[in-house]
TIVO-368399 format. One line per 8 residues: their letters; for each residue x, y, z of C-alpha. Coordinates in nm, 3 decimals, decimal comma. Example, Ala and Ser with C-alpha at 12.3 -4.5 7.8 and 13.67 -1.06 7.14 Angstrom:
<zators>
AS> 1,230:-0,450:0,780 ~ 1,367:-0,106:0,714
</zators>
This chain:
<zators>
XXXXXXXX> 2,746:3,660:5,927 ~ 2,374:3,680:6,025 ~ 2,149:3,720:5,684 ~ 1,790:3,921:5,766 ~ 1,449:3,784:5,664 ~ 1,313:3,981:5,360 ~ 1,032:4,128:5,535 ~ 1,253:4,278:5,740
XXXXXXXX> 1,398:4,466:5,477 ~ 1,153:4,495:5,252 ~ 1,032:4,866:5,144 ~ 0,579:4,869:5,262 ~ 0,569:5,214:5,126 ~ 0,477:5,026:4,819 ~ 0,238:5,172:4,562 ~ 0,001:4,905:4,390
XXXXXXXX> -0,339:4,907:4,195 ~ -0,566:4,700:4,036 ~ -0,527:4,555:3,679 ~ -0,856:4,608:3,610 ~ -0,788:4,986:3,648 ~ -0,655:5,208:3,351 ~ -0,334:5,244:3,226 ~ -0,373:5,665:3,297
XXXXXXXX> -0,476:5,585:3,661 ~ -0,205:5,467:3,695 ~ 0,034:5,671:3,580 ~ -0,096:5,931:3,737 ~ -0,071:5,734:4,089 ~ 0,341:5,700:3,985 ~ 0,384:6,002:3,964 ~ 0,126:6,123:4,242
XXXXXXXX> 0,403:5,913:4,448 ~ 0,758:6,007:4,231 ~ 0,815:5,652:4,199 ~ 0,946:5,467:3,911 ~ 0,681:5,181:3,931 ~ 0,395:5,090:4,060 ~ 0,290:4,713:4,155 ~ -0,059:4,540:3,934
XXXXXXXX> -0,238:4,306:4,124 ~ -0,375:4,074:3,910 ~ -0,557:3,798:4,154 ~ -0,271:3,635:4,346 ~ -0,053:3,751:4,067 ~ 0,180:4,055:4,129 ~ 0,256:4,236:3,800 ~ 0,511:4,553:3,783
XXXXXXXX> 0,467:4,855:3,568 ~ 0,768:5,057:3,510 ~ 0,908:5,347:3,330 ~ 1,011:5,131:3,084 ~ 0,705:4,999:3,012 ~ 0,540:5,387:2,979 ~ 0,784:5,493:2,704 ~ 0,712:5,150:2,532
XXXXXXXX> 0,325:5,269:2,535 ~ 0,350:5,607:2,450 ~ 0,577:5,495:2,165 ~ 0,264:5,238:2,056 ~ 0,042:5,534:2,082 ~ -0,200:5,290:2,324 ~ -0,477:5,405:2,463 ~ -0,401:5,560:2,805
XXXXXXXX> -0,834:5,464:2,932 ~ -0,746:5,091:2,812 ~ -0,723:4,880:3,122 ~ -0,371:4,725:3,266 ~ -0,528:4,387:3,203 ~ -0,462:4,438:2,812 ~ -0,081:4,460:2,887 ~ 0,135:4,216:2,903
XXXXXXXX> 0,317:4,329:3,178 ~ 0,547:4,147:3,354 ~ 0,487:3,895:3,699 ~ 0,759:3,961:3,993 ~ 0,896:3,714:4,144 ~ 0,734:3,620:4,524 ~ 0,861:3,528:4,893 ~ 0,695:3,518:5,171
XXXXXXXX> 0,798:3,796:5,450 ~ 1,006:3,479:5,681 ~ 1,255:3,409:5,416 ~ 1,619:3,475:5,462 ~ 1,778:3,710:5,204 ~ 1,969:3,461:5,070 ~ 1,678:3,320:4,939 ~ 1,633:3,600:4,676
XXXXXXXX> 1,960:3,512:4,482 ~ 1,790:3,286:4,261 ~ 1,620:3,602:4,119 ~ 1,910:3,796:4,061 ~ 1,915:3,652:3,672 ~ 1,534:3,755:3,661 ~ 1,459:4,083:3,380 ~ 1,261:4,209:3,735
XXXXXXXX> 1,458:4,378:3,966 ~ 1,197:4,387:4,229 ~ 1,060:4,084:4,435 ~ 0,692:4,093:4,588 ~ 0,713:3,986:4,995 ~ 0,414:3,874:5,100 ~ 0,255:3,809:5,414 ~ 0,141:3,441:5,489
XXXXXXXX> -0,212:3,496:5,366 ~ -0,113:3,587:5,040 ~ -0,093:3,943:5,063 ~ 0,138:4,255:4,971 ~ 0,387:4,274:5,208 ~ 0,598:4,554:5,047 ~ 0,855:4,486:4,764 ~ 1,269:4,413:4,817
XXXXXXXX> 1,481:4,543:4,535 ~ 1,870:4,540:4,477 ~ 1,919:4,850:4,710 ~ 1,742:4,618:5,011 ~ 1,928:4,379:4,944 ~ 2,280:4,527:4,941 ~ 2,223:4,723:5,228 ~ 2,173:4,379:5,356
XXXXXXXX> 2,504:4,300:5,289 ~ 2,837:4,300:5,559 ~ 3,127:4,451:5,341 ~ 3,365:4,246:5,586 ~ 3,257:3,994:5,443 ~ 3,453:4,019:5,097 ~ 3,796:4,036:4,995 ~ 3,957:4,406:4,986
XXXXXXXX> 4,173:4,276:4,731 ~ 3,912:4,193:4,501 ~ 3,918:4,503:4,303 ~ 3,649:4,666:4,031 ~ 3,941:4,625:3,733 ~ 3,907:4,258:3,760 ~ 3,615:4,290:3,779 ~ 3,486:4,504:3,560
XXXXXXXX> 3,619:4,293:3,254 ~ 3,298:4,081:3,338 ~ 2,990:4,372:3,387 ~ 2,757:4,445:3,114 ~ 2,842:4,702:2,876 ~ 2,709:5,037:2,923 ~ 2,528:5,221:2,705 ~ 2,765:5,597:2,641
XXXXXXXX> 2,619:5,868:2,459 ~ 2,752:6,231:2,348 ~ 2,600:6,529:2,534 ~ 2,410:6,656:2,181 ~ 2,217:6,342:2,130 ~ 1,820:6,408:2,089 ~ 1,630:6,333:2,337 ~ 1,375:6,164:2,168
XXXXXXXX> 1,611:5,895:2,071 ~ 1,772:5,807:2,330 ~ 1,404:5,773:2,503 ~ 1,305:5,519:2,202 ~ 1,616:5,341:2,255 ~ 1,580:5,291:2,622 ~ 1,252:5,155:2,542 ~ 1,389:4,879:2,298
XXXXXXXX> 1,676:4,806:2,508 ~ 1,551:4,845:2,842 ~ 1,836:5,067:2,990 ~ 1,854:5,160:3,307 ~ 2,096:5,408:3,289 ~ 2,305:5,611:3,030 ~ 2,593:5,772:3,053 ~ 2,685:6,109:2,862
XXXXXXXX> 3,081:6,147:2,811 ~ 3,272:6,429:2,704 ~ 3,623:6,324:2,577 ~ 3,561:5,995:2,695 ~ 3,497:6,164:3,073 ~ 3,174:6,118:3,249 ~ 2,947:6,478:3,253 ~ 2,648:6,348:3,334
XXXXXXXX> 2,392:6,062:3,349 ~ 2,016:5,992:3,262 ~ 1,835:5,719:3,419 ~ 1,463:5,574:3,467 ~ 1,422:5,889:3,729 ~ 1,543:6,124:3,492 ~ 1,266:5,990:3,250 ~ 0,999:6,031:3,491
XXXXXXXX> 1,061:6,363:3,501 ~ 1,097:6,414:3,167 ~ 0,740:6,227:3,080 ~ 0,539:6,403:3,404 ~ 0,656:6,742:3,301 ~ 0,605:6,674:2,923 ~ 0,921:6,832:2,822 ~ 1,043:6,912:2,460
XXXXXXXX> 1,168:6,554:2,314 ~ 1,381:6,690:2,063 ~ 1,642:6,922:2,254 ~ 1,952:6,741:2,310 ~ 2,022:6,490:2,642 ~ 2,220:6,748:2,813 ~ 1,926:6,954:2,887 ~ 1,779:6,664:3,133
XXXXXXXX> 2,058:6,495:3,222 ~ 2,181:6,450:3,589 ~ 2,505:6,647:3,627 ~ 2,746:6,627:3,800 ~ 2,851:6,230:3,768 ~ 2,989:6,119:4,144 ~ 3,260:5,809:4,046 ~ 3,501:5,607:4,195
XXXXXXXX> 3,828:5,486:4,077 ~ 3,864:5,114:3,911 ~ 4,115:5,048:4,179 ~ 3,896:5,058:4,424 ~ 3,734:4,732:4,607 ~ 3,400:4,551:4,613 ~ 3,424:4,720:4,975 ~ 3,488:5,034:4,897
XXXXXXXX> 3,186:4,994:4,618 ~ 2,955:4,881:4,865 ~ 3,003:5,144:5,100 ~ 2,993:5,405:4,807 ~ 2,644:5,238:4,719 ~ 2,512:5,281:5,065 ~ 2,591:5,609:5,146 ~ 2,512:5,742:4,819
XXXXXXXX> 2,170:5,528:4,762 ~ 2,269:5,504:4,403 ~ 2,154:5,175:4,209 ~ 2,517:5,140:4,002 ~ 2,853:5,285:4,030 ~ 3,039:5,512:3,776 ~ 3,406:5,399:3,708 ~ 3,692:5,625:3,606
XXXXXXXX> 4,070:5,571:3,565 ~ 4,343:5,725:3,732 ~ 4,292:6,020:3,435 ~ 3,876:6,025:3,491 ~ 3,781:5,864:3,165 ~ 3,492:5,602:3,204 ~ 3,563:5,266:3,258 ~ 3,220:5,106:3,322
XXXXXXXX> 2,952:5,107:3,539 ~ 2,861:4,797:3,753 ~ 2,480:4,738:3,869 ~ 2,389:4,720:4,266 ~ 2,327:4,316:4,095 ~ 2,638:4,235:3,983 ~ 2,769:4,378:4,319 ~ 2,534:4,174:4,517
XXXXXXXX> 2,648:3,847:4,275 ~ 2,964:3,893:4,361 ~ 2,985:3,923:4,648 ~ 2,727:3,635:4,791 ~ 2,957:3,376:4,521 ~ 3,303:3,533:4,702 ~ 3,147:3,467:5,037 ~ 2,978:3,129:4,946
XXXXXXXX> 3,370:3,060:4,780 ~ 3,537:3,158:5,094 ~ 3,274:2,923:5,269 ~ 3,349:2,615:5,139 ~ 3,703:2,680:5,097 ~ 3,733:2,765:5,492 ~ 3,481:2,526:5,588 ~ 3,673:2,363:5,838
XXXXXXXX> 3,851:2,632:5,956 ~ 3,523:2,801:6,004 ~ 3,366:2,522:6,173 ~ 3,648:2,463:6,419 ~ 3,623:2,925:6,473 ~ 3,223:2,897:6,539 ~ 3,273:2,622:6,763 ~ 3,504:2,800:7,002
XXXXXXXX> 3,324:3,118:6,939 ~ 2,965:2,931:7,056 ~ 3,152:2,777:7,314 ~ 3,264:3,128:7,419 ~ 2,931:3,262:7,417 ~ 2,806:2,976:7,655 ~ 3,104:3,054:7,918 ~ 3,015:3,467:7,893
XXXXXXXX> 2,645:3,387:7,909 ~ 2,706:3,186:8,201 ~ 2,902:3,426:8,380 ~ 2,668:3,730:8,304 ~ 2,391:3,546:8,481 ~ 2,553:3,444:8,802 ~ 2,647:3,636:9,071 ~ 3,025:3,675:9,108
XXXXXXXX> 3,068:3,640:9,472 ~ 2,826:3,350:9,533 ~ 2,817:3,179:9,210 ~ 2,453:3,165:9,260 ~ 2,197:3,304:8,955 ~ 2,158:3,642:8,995 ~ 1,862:3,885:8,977 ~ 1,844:3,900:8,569
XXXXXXXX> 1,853:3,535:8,505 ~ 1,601:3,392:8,809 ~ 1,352:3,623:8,609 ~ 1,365:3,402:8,367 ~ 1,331:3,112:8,539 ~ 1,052:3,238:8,711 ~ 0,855:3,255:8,372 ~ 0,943:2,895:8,257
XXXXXXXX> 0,884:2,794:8,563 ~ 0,502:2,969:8,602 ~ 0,466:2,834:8,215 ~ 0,513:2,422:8,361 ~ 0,312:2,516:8,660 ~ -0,012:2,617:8,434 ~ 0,050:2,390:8,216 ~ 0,063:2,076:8,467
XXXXXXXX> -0,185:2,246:8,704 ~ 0,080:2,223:9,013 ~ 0,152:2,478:9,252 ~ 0,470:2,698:9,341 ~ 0,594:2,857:9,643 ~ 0,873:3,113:9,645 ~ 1,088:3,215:9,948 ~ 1,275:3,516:10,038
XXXXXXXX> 1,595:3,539:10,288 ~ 1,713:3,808:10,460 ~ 2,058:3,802:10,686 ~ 1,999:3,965:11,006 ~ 2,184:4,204:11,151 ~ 2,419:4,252:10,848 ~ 2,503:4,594:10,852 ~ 2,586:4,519:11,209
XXXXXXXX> 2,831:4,209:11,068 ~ 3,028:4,423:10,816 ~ 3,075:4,706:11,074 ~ 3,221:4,510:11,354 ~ 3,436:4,234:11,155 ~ 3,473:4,390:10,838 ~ 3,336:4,364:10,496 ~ 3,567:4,031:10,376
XXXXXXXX> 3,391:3,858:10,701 ~ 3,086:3,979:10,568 ~ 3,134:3,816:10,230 ~ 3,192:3,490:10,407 ~ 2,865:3,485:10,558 ~ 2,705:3,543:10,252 ~ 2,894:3,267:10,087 ~ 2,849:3,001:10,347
XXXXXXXX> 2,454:3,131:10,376 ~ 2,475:3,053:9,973 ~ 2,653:2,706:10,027 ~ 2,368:2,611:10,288 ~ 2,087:2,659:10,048 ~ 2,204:2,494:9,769 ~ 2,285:2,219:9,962 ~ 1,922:2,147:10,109
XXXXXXXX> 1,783:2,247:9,836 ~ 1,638:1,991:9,541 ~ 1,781:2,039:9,201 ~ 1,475:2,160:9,077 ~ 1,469:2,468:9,334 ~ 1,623:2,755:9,192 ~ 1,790:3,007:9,447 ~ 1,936:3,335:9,367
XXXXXXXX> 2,134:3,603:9,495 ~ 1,842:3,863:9,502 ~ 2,090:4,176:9,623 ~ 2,329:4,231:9,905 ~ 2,234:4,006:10,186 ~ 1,877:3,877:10,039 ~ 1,822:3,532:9,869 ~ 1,539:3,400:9,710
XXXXXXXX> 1,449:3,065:9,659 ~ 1,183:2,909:9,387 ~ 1,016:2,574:9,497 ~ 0,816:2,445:9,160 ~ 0,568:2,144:9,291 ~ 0,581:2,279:9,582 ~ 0,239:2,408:9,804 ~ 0,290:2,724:10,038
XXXXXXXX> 0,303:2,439:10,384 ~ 0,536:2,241:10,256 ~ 0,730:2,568:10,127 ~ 0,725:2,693:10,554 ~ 0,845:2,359:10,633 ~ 1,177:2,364:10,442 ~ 1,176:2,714:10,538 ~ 1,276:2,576:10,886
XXXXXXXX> 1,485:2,373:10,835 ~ 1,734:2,645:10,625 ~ 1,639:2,865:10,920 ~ 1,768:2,618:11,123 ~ 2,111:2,542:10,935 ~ 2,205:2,926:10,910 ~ 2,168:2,936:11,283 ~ 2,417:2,646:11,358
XXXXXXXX> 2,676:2,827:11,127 ~ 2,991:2,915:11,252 ~ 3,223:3,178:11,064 ~ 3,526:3,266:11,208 ~ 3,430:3,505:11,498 ~ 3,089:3,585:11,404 ~ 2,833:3,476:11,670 ~ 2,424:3,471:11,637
XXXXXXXX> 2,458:3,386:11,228 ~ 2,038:3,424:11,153 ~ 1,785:3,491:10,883 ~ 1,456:3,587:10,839 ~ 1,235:3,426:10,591 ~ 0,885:3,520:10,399 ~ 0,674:3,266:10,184 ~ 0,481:3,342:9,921
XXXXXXXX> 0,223:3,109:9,687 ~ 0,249:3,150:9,329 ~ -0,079:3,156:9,180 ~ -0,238:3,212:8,864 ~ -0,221:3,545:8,700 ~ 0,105:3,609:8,916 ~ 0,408:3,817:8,776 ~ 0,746:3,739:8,997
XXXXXXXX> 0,710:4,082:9,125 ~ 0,350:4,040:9,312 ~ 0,500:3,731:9,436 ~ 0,765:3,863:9,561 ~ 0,578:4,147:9,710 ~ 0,382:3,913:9,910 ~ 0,710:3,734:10,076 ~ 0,884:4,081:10,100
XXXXXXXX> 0,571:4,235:10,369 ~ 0,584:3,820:10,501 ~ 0,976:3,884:10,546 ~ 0,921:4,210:10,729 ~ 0,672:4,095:10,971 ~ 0,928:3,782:11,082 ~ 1,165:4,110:11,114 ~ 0,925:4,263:11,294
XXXXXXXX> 0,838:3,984:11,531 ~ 1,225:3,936:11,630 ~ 1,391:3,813:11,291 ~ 1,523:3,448:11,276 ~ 1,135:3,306:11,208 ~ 0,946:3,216:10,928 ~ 0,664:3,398:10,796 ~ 0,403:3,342:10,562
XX> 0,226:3,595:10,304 ~ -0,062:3,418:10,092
</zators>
């Protein structure tokens, strides 16, 4: 299981303000924005101000033009943006659900809540068995109201009690729920306080059944982009609601549980499975015929090798190999006699060749060779001498077994595609002067 870095999924659309700024300011910027907070920053102190924290005032009758500084409003928790996720469990206990990412200066990154961080979160990872009736024997009580409770009181008692969420039942069924959202509205549009909860509650309730698994939870969470979960019996009466935290709780301690009761068995699975991924990523960069590195991976030699050569202020030379006459090999002894010669061409060169010089099947019957340390004259020179071995081989029938060659100098500022530009029009002049010769493009 790979775990993200926070800034990675943090939310940047994140509205902020100064403390020194009034408590009506912002408001108004919450709402400007329809969200349910808005961050304070107080120095190198992030603060959050929340819907909570509005009723609380407005219940206090304080002055809306008094500045943010005169409330004591609460500090978030901070991480810097390179963190891994699992790094914000320790503030799952914390009265905040939000954590402030910042950058490595100090600054606002953006802000990671409990919805970032489940969506974080590989259901595979938990036990399907593990279902929300166990489970739910160790949530929080939720607060359940009747449908003809007054506004206005529920509002004063969300204050004092910080609630998140209500639910209004109906014969013990779920009809509808009010949350921090619902408030918002509610405040912004200055409704009438003293009609009854039904008129602004959020109707109708989407559920799922207490039989149901932490999976199944999840995946209701994430599709839904609700912050809790509703759960019903078989007959739809309520049975709880569980918070996007107590999901994410349990399931990092079920996966940290399976962890260290597996350990071993895990070990000995990500051993094979990294020794797996050696064997396919060594077979995806060689060429299947030759066994030589193909096109894909020599690019990356290239770089690493242009990297040492700047660094050590050395010089480079790359060759390029073309078998002449090919077409003219496959079309009188037939393409398995073809593949042959390529082989044996492919044996040759690695076989005069240092261990530092990395060759590569380039595409049908082209090669190309990298010499680090090695100037352009002393490149021509072993040039020969390959020329020279390809023309003494013998394959079966085949007669007149030759190459051409073109040289190229790796300088400064070069990407392996000018340099191999340069030994490609080198190649075609040796073609052009008779093939089986070296030539040489600076």
């Amino acid at each position: 299981m790979i775990f993200p870095t926070v800034g990675i999924i943090a939310t940047t659309s994140v509205v902020s303000i100064d403390v020194n700024k009034s408590i009506s300011s912002a408001i108004k910027k919450m709402f400007e924005h329809e969200h349910r907070n808005i961050i304070v920053i107080d120095g190198d102190i992030f603060r959050i101000l929340r819907v909570s924290d509005i009723l609380n005032i407005k219940a206090k009758k304080i002055d809306l033009s008094s500045s943010l500084k005169d409330l004591e409003l609460l500090a978030t928790p901070v991480i810097n943006r390179d963190k891994n996720v699992l790094h914000t469990l320790e503030y799952l206990s914390c009265e905040v659900e939000y954590i402030c990412v910042t950058n490595d200066d100090g600054s606002l990154h953006g802000l990671i809540s409990h919805t970032d961080i489940i969506s974080s979160i590989d259901p595979d990872t938990l036990m399907d068995n593990f279902c929300l009736l166990d489970f739910l024997k160790l949530s929080r009580r939720t607060k359940w109201i009747k449908k003809d409770v007054k506004t206005a009181d529920l509002l004063r008692e969300m204050a004092q009690n910080s609630f998140e969420s209500v639910v209004i039942v109906e014969d013990f069924k779920p009809i509808g729920i009010f949350t921090t959202k619902d408030v918002v509205k509610v405040i912004e549009k200055n409704e009438e306080l003293d009609l009854p909860i039904s008129r602004y509650m959020s109707t109708p309730v989407e559920t799922i059944n207490k039989n149901c698994s932490v999976k199944d939870a999840l995946d209701f969470l994430k599709q839904k982009h609700y912050k809790r979960v509703v759960v019903v019996d078989d007959e739809g009466k309520m049975s709880g609601v569980i918070s996007q935290k107590e999901l994410i709780a349990t399931t990092y301690s079920r996966w940290a549980i399976l962890t260290k009761e597996y350990q071993k068995e895990l070990s000995e699975i990500n051993t094979a499975l990294v020794k797996k991924n050696i064997k396919y990523k060594e077979i995806a960069s060689r060429d299947s015929l030759t066994k030589l590195y193909n096109r894909y991976k020599f690019t990356e030699f290239y770089q690493s090798a242009y990297e040492t050569m700047i660094d050590r202020e050395s010089e480079m030379s790359l060759i390029i190999i073309d078998i002449d006459n090919f077409k003219k090999i496959n079309d009188t002894y037939g393409h398995n006699v073809g593949d042959s010669v390529i082989v044996q061409i492919s044996q040759t060169l690695v076989k005069n060749l240092r261990n530092i010089d990395i060759v590569c099947r380039w595409g049908g019957e082209e090669f190309v060779i990298l010499l680090p340390t090695t100037d352009i004259d002393n490149a021509a020179l072993l040039a020969e001498k390959l020329r020279s071995y390809i023309e003494d081989l013998k394959v079966e029938d085949v007669e007149n077994i030759t190459a051409s060659f073109g040289i190229s100098r790796v300088v400064e500022g070069d990407d392996l595609k000018s340099v191999v530009n340069r030994a490609d029009k080198a190649l075609y002049e040796a073609k052009a002067s008779g093939r089986n010769c070296v030539k040489a493009g600076f």
